[in-house]
C-alpha positions as CSV (number, residue, x, y, z in Angstrom):
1,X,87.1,-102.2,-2.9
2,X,83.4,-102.5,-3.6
3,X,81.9,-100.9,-6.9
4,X,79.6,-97.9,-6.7
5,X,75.9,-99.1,-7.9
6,X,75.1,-97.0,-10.8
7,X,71.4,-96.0,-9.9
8,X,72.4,-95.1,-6.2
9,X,75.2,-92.6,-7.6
10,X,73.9,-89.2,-7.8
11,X,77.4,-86.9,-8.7
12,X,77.0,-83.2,-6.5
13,X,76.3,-81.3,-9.4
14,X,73.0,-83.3,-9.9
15,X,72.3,-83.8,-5.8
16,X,71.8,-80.2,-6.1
17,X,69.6,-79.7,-9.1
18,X,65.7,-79.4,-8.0
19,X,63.5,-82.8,-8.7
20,X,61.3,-82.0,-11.5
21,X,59.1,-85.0,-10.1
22,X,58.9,-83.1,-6.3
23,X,55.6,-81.6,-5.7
24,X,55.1,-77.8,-6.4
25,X,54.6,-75.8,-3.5
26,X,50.1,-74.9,-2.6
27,X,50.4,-71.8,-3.6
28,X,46.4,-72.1,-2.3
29,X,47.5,-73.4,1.2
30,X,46.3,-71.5,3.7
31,X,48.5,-68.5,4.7
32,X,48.8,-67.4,8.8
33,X,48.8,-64.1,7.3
34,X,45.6,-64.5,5.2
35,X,42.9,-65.3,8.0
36,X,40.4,-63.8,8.0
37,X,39.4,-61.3,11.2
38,X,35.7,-62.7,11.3
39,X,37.8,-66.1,12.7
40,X,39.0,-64.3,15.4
41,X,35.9,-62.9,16.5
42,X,33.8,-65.1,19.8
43,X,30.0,-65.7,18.4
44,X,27.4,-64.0,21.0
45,X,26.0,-66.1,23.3
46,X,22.5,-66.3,24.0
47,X,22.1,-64.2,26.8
48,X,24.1,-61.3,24.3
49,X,21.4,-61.5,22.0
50,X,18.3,-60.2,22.4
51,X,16.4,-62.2,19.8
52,X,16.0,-62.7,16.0
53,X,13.1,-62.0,14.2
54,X,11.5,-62.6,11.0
55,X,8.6,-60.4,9.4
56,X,6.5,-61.3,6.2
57,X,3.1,-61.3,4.9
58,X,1.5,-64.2,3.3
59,X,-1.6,-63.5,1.4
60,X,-1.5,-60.0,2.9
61,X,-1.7,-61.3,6.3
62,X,1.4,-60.1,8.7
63,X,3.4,-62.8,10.2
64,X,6.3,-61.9,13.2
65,X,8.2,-65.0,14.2
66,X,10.8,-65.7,16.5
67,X,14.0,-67.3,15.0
68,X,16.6,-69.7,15.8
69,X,19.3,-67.7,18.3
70,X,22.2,-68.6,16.0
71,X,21.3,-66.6,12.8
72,X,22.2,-63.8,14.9
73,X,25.8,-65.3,14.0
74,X,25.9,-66.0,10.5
75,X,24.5,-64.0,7.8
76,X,24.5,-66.0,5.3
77,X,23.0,-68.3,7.2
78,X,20.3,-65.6,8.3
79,X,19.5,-64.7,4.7
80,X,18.7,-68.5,3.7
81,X,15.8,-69.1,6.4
82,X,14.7,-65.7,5.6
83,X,14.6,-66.7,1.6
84,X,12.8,-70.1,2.7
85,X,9.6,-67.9,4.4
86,X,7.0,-67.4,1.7
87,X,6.7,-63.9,2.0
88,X,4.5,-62.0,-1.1
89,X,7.3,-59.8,-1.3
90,X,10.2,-61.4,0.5
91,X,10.5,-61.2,4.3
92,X,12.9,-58.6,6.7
93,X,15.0,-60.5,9.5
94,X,15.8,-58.2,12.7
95,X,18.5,-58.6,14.8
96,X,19.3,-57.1,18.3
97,X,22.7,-57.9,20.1
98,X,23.0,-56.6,23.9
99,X,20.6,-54.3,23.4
100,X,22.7,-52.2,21.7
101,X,23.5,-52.7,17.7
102,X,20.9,-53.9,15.3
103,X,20.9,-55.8,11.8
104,X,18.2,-55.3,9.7
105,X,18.2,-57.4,6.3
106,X,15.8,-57.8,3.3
107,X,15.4,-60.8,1.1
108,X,13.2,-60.3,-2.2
109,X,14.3,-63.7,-4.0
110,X,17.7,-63.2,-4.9
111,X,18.2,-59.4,-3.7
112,X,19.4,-58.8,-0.4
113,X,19.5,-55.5,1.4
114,X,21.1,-55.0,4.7
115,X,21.5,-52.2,7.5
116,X,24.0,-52.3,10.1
117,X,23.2,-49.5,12.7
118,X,26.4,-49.2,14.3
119,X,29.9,-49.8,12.0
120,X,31.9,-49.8,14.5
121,X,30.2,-53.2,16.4
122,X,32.2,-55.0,13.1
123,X,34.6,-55.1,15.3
124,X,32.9,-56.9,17.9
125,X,30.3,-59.1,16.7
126,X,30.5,-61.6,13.7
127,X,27.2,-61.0,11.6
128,X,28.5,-57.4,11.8
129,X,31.3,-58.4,10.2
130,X,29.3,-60.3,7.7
131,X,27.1,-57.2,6.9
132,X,30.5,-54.9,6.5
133,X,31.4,-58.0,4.2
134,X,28.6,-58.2,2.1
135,X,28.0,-54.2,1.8
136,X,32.0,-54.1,0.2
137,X,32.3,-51.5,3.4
138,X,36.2,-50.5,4.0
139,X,35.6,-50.0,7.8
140,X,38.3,-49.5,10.5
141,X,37.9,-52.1,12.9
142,X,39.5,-50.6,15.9
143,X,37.0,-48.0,15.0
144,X,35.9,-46.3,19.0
145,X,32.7,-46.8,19.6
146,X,31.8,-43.3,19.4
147,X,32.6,-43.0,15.7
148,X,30.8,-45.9,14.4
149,X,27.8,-44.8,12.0
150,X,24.5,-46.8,10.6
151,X,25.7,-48.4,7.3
152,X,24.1,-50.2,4.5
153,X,20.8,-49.9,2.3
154,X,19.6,-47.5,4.7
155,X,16.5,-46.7,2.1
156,X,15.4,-50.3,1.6
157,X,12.3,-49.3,3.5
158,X,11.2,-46.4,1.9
159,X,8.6,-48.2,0.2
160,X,7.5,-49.7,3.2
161,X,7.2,-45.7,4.7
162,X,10.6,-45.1,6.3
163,X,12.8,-43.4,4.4
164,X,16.3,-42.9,4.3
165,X,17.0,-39.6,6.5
166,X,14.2,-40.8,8.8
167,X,15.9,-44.3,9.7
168,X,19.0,-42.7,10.4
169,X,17.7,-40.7,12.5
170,X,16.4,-43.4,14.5
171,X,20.1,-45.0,14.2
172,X,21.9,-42.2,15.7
173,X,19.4,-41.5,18.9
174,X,22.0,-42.8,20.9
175,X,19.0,-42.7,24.2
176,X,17.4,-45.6,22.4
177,X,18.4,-49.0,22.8
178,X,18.8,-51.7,19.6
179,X,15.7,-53.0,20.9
180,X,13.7,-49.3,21.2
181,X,15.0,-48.3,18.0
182,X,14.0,-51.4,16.2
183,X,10.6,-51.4,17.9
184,X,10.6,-47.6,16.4
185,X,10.8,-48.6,13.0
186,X,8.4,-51.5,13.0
187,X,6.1,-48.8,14.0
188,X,6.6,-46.9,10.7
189,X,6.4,-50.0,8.6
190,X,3.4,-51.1,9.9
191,X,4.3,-54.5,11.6
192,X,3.3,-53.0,15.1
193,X,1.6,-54.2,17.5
194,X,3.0,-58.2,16.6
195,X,6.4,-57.0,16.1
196,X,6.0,-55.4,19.6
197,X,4.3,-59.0,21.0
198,X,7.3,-61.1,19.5
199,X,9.9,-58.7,21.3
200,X,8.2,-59.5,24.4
201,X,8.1,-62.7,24.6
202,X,11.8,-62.8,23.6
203,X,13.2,-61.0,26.7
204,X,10.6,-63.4,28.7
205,X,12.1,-66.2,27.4
């Protein structure tokens, strides 16, 4: 009758003991039940988006330039190019999706404002996501369409000459396209008619 080896015995009581050498379970790995709902949301595609727009002076000189079709995707990403423009006093990036929800946000060096003109597009479209995000906004995302309100810093512009109550306004004239109601408030902020040009040549393109 052959011997048992010592070191390959292992009695039951100890086979069922944990291995103190085994790994600890990721308690960081990533959890099905922990994605998050921006992942499950399509990016628009280029002909959803109307265009993306950046607005500065330099040297008190306006500049309204067209930007790249995917910052209307990705706020974060939105809020870099708009800190890399060299604005006197920061820059303001517009954006119109299907000519019907707009994102307005404002980049002074490290403060960022945003607007979100309808809360219920969070739903629908990423970088309205990302504003609801970045605003700490509890916001129902199955939210009807009808219910959705303008959100955010909606008197980041009173300095500029549209105030709070008058923006809103604009927001909630629901005759108005994105694009009308943007065009709107560049006309009260002064960055008319080369906001107006840059729109233009957006839809042409």
């Amino acid at each position: 009758m052959p011997e048992f080896d010592g070191e390959e015995y292992v009695s039951f009581d100890e086979a069922d003991k944990p291995d103190p050498t085994a790994a600890a379970p990721d308690a960081d790995a990533d959890d099905p039940d922990d994605s998050d709902p921006d992942d499950d949301l399509e990016d628009a595609a280029e002909d959803e988006i109307d265009y993306v727009l950046a607005a500065y002076r330099e040297d008190g000189q306006l500049h309204v330039q067209a930007l790249d079709l995917d910052l209307a995707n990705d706020l974060d990403a939105l809020i870099e190019q708009l800190r890399r423009l060299p604005g006197d006093a920061g820059a303001l990036g517009f954006v119109s999706l299907v000519e019907e929800v707009f994102v307005i946000v404002r980049v002074r060096g490290q403060h960022v404002q945003a607007i979100l003109s309808d809360s219920a597009a969070a739903g629908d479209w990423p970088i309205a996501h990302d504003v609801v995000d970045f605003l700490g906004e509890d916001v129902d995302e199955d939210l009807d369409d009808e219910d959705g309100e303008p959100i955010g810093d909606l008197d980041m512009l009173a300095d500029l000459g549209l105030s709070e109550f008058e923006l809103g306004t604009i927001a909630d004239n629901l005759d108005l396209s994105s694009d009308q109601m943007l065009g709107a408030i560049a006309d009260r902020i002064n960055i008319n008619p080369d906001f107006s040009r840059a729109t233009e040549a957006a839809f042409q393109d």
